[in-house]
C-alpha positions as CSV (number, residue, x, y, z in Angstrom):
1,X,93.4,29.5,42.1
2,X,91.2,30.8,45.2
3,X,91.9,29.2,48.3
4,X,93.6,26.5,47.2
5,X,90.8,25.6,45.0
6,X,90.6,25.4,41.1
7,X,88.2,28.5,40.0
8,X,85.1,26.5,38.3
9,X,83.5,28.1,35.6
10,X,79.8,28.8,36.4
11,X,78.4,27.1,33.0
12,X,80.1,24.1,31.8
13,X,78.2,24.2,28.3
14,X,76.1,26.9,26.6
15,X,72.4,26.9,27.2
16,X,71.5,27.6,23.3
17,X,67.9,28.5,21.7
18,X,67.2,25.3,19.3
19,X,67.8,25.9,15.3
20,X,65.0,25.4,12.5
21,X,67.1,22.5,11.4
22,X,70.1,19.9,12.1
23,X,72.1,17.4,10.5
24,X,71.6,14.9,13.5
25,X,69.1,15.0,16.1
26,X,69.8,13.2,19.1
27,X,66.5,12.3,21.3
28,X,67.5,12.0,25.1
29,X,70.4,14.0,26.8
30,X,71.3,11.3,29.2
31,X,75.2,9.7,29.0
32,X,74.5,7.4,25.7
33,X,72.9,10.9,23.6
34,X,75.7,13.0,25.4
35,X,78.2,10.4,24.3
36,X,76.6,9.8,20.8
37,X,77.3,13.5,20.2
38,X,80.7,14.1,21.3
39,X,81.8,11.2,18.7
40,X,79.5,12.3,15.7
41,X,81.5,16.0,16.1
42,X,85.0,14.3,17.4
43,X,85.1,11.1,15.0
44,X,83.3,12.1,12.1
45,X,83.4,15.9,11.6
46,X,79.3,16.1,12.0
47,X,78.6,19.1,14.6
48,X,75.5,20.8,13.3
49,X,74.1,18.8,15.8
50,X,71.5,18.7,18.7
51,X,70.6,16.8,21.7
52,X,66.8,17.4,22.9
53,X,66.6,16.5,26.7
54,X,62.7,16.8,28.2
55,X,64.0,17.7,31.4
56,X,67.7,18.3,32.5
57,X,70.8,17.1,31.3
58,X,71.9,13.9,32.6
59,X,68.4,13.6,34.7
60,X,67.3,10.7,33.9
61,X,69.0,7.2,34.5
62,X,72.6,8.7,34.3
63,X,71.8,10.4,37.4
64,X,70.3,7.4,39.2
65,X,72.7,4.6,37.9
66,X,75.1,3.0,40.9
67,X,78.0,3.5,38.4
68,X,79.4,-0.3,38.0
69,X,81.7,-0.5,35.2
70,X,82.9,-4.0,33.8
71,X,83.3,-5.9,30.8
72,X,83.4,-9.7,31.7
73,X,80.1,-10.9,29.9
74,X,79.9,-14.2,28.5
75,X,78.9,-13.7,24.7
76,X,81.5,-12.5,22.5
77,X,79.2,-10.0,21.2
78,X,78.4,-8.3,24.7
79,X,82.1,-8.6,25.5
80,X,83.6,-7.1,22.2
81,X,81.0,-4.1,22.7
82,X,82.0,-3.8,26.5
83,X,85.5,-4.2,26.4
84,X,85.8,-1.8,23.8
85,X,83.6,0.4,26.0
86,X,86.0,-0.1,29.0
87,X,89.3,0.5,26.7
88,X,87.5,4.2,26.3
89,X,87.1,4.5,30.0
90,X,90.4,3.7,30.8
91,X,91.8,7.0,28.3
92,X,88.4,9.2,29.4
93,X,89.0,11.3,31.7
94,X,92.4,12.7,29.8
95,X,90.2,12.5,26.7
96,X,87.8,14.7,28.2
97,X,90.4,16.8,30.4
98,X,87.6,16.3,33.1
99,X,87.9,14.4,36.5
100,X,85.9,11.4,36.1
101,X,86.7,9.4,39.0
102,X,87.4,6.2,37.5
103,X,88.5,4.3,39.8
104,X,89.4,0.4,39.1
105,X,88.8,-1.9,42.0
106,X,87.8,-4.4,40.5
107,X,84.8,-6.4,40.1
108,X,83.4,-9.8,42.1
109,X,81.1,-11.8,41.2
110,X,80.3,-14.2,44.1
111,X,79.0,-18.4,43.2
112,X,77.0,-19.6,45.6
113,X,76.4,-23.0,44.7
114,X,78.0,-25.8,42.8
115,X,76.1,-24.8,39.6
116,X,77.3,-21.0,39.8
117,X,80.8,-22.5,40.0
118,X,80.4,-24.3,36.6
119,X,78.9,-21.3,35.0
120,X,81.3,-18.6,36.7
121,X,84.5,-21.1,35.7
122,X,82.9,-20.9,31.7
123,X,82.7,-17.2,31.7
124,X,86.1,-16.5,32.9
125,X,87.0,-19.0,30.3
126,X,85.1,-17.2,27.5
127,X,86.3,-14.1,28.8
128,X,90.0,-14.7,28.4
129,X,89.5,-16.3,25.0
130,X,88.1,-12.7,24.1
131,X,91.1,-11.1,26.0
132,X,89.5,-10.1,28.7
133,X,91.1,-9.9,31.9
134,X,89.2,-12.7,34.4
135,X,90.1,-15.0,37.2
136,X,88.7,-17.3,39.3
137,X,89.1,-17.2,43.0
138,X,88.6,-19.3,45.6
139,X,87.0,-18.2,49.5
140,X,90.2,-17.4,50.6
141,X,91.2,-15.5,47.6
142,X,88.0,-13.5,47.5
143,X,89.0,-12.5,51.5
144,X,91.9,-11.5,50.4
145,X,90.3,-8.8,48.0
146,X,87.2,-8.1,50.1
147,X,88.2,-8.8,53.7
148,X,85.1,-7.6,55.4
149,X,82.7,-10.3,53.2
150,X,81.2,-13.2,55.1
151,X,82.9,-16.7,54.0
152,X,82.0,-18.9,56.4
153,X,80.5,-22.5,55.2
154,X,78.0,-22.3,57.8
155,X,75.7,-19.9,56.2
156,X,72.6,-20.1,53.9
157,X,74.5,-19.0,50.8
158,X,78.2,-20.2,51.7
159,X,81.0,-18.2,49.0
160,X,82.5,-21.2,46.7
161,X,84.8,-18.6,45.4
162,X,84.0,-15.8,42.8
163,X,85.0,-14.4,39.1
164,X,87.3,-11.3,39.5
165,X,88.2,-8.3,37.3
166,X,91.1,-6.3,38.3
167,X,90.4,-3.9,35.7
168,X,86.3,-3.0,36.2
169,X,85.2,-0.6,39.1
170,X,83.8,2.0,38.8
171,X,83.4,6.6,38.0
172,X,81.3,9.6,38.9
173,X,78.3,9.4,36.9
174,X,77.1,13.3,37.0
175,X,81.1,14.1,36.1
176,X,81.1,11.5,33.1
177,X,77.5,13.8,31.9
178,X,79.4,16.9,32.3
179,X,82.4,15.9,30.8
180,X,81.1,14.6,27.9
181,X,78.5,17.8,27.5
182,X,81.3,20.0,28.0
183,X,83.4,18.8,25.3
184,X,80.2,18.3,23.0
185,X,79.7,21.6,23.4
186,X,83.1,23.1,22.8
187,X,83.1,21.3,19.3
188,X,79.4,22.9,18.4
189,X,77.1,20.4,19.8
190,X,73.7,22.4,20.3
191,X,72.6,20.7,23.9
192,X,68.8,21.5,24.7
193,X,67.3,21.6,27.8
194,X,63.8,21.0,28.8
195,X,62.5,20.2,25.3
196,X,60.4,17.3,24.8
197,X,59.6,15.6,21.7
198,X,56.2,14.9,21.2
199,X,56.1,13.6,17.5
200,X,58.3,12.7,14.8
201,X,57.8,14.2,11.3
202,X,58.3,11.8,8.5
203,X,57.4,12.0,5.1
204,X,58.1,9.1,2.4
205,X,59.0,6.7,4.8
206,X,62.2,9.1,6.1
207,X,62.0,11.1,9.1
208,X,62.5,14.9,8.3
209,X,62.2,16.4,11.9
210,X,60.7,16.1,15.5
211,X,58.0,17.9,17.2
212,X,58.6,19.5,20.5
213,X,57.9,21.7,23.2
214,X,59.5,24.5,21.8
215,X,58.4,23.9,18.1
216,X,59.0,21.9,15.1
217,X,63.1,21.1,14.7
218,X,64.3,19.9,10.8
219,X,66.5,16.6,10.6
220,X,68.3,14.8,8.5
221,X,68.9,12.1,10.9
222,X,66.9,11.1,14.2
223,X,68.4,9.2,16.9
224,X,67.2,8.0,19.7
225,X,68.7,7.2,23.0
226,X,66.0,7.9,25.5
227,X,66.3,4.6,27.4
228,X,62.9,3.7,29.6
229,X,61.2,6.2,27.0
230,X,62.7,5.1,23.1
231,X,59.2,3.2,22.7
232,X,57.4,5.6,23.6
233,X,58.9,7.7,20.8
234,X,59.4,5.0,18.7
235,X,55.8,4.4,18.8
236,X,55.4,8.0,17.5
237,X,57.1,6.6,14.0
238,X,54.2,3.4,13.8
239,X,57.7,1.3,15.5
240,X,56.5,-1.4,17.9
241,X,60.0,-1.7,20.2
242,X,60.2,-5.3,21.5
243,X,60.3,-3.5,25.0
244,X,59.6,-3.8,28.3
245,X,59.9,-0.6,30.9
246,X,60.6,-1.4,34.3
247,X,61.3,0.3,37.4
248,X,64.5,-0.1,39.0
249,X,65.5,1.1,42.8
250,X,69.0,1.7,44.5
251,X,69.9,3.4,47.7
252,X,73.1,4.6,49.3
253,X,73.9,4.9,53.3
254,X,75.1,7.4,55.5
255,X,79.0,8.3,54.8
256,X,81.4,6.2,56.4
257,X,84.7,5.5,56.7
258,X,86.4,3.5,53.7
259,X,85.5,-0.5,54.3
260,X,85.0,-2.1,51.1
261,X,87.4,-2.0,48.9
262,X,86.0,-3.3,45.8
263,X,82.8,-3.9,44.5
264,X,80.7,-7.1,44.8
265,X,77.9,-8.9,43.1
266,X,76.0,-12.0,43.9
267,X,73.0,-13.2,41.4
268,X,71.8,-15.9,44.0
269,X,72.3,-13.5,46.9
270,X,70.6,-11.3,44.9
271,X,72.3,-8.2,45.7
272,X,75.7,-5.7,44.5
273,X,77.5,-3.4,46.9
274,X,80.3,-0.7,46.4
275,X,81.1,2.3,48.3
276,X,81.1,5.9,46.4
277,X,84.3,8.2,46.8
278,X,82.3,10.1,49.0
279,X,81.8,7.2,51.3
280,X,78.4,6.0,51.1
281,X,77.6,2.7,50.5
282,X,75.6,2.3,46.8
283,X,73.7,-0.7,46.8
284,X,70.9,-2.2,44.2
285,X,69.3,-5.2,42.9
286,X,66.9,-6.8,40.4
287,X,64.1,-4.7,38.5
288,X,60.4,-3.9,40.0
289,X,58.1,-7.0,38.3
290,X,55.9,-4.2,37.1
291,X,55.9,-2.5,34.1
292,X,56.1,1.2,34.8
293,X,57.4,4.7,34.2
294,X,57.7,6.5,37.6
295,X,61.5,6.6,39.0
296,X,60.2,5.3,42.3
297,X,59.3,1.4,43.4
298,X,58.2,-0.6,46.0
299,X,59.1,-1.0,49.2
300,X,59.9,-3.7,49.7
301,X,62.5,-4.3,46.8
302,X,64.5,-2.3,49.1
303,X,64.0,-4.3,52.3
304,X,64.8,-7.4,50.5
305,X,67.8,-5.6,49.2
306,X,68.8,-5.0,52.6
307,X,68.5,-8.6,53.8
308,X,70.7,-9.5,50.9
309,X,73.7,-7.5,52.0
310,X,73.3,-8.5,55.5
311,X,73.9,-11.9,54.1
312,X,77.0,-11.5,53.1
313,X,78.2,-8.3,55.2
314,X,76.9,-8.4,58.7
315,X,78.5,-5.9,60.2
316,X,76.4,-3.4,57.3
317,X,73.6,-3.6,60.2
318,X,74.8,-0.9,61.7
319,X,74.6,1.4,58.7
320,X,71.7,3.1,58.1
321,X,69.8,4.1,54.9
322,X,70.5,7.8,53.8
323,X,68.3,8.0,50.6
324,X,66.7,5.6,47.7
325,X,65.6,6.4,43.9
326,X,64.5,4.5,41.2
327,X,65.4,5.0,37.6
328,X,63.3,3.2,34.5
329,X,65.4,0.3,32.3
330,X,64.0,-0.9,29.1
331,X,64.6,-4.9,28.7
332,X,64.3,-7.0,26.1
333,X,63.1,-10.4,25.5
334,X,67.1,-11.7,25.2
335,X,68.6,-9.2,27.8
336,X,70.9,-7.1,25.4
337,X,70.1,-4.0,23.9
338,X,68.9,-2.8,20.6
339,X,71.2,-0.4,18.4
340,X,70.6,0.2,15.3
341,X,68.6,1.2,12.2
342,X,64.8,1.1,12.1
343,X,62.4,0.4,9.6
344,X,62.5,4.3,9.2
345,X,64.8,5.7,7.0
346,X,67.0,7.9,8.7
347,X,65.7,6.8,12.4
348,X,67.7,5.0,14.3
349,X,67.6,3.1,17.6
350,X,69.4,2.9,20.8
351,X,67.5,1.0,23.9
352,X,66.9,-1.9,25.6
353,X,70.5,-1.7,27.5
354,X,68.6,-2.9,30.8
355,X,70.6,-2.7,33.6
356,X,73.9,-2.3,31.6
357,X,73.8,1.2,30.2
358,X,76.1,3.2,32.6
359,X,78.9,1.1,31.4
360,X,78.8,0.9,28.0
361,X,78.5,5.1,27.7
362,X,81.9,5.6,25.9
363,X,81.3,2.2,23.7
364,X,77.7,3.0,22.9
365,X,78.6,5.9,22.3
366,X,81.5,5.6,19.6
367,X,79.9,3.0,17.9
368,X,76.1,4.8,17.5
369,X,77.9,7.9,16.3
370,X,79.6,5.8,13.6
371,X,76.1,4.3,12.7
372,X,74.1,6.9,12.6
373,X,77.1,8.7,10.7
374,X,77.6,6.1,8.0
375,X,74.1,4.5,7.8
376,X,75.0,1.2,8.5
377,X,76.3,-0.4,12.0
378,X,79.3,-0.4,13.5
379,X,81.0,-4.2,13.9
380,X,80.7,-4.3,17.2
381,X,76.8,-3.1,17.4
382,X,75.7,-4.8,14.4
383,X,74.8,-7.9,16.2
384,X,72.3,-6.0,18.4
385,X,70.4,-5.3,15.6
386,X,66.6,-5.0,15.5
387,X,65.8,-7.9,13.0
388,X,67.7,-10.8,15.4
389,X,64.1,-10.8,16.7
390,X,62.5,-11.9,13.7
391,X,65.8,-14.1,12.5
392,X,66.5,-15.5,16.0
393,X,70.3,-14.8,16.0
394,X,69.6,-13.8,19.9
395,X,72.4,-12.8,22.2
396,X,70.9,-14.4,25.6
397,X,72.7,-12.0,28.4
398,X,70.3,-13.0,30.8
399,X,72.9,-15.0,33.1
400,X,74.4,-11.7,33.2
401,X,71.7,-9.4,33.6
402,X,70.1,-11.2,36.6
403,X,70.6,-8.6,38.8
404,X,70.8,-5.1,38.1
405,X,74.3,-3.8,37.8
């Protein structure tokens, strides 16, 4: 103790030169490849492993995410993989001995018209069948969760009520990294910074290692987990990702007092608001249209953001905007992601999580380790394979992926 204060080390992880050679690599050192790791060493003994990061650890969209954390999707398949993912988070930060900051406040999700009532009614329906905790609320109810949100029936969007779970909220995004880079590390997890790969070396149709900034790096296993970027370095194996990279913007205010008390989402609205432990409020939205890489957007994505909120918090226009970003999100055609094996033996894919990817980390995580460990996927990811593109067995999320979140 000094001060009062815990003594934190200075280095969290070590900083290691890369080997000629690893059992596993792990292409992207943002929370799914952090996560990935931790379970390959932790769950199935494999720790002659490394995670090759381009830039900085966690730089990427882990750093850029607004940290929502739920599990109430309508399909079983994205519920089974995101309530298993939220069961994690709920045991994480003892897990991880780390402070996390998960913090479960709950999640709205605000109807707006008679339609969103029908389809908000179904999903808490289809939620509970899966054992997921969901209610419906009426205006009154939602008040009495969020007090400051606007409910009058004399508005352009009027609140009809809203689906509610108690159990969603949300954690600390850079402290989840750490944590899990931390413990990685401390089980023999090689985690390498500012190495990019810039090929993939495969000989009779398996991949045997990765070229990179720093040299040539043996594998017996390649997986990737580079969100915005996995078809880029897909496309390095001959893989055509059914992918699309997009930008996509948030923005926080100036610190204030604690006022909201939850966190709420409104598809027709068009707009998802929480505030940080800190203070700020951390707002966001849909995607950029374009098709991009740069971790900035346009302009006015933000200001329409900003009209949004005023909708249904009017007293927000007094806050003022501290900073924005932008982050990249890889969609595909159905919404949900892609995890799996490729057409490359001993490659194997993690992308397309859209919007979703902060809060599946531990889920993702558990489950890719035991694919990538056992060759074949886990239960709960082996819908999400690749092929459901070419046999059609699609898992349409996009009801739930209309705005970012």
């Amino acid at each position: 103790m000094a001060g009062g204060l815990v003594d934190h080390p200075d280095r969290l992880w070590r900083n290691p030169e890369p080997a000629a050679a690893y059992d596993v690599i792990v292409v992207g050192g943002g929370g799914h490849g952090l996560a990935t790791a931790y379970y390959l060493a932790k769950n199935h003994g494999i720790t002659n492993v490394a995670v090759l990061e381009k830039g900085w650890l966690a730089g990427g969209n882990m750093a850029r995410n607004t940290t929502i954390i739920r599990s109430n999707y309508l399909w079983d398949e994205s519920a089974g993989i995101y309530e298993h993912s939220l069961k994690l988070w709920e045991g994480l930060e003892q897990e991880l001995d780390y402070p996390i900051l998960f913090s479960q406040r709950g999640v709205l999700n605000l109807a707006h018209s008679l339609q969103d009532v029908r389809d908000s009614v179904r999903r808490v329906h289809a939620n509970r069948l899966n054992g997921i905790d969901a209610e419906w609320l009426d205006p009154a109810q939602v008040r009495e969760i969020c007090p400051i949100i606007n409910i009058s029936p004399d508005v352009r969007y009027p609140v009809h009520g809203a689906t509610y779970q108690p159990r969603a909220g949300i954690a600390k995004h850079d402290h989840v990294a750490w944590a899990y880079a931390r413990a990685a590390d401390a089980l023999g997890v090689d985690l390498i910074q500012d190495c990019e790969v810039t090929g993939l070396q495969i000989s009779g149709g398996r991949v045997t290692g990765v070229h990179t900034t720093r040299g040539t790096i043996g594998a017996g296993r390649v997986a990737l987990s580079a969100a915005g970027h996995t078809s880029v370095v897909a496309r390095m194996a001959g893989i055509d990702l059914p992918l699309q990279s997009h930008p996509l913007q948030a923005l926080v205010s100036e610190l204030l007092e604690p006022v909201h008390p939850t966190v709420v989402m409104s598809n027709a609205v068009h707009v998802y608001v929480s505030q940080a432990h800190k203070g700020e409020l951390v707002m966001g939205a849909g995607i950029d249209t374009w098709n991009g890489y740069g971790q900035r957007g346009a302009f006015h994505i933000i200001e329409r953001q900003m009209a949004a909120a005023l909708e249904l918090f009017p007293f927000f226009a007094r806050a003022h905007v501290l900073r924005t970003w932008g982050g990249i999100v890889d969609v595909t055609p159905d919404a949900s992601p892609i995890v799996g094996l490729s057409e490359v033996d001993g490659l194997f894919l993690n992308c397309g999580w859209g919007t979703g990817g902060f809060k599946a980390t531990p889920g993702v995580g558990w489950c890719y380790a035991h694919t990538v460990a056992h060759g074949e996927p886990h239960p709960l990811n082996a819908p999400f394979s690749l092929e459901r593109f070419v046999t059609g067995a699609l898992v349409d999320e996009h009801g739930a992926a209309a705005v970012a979140h």
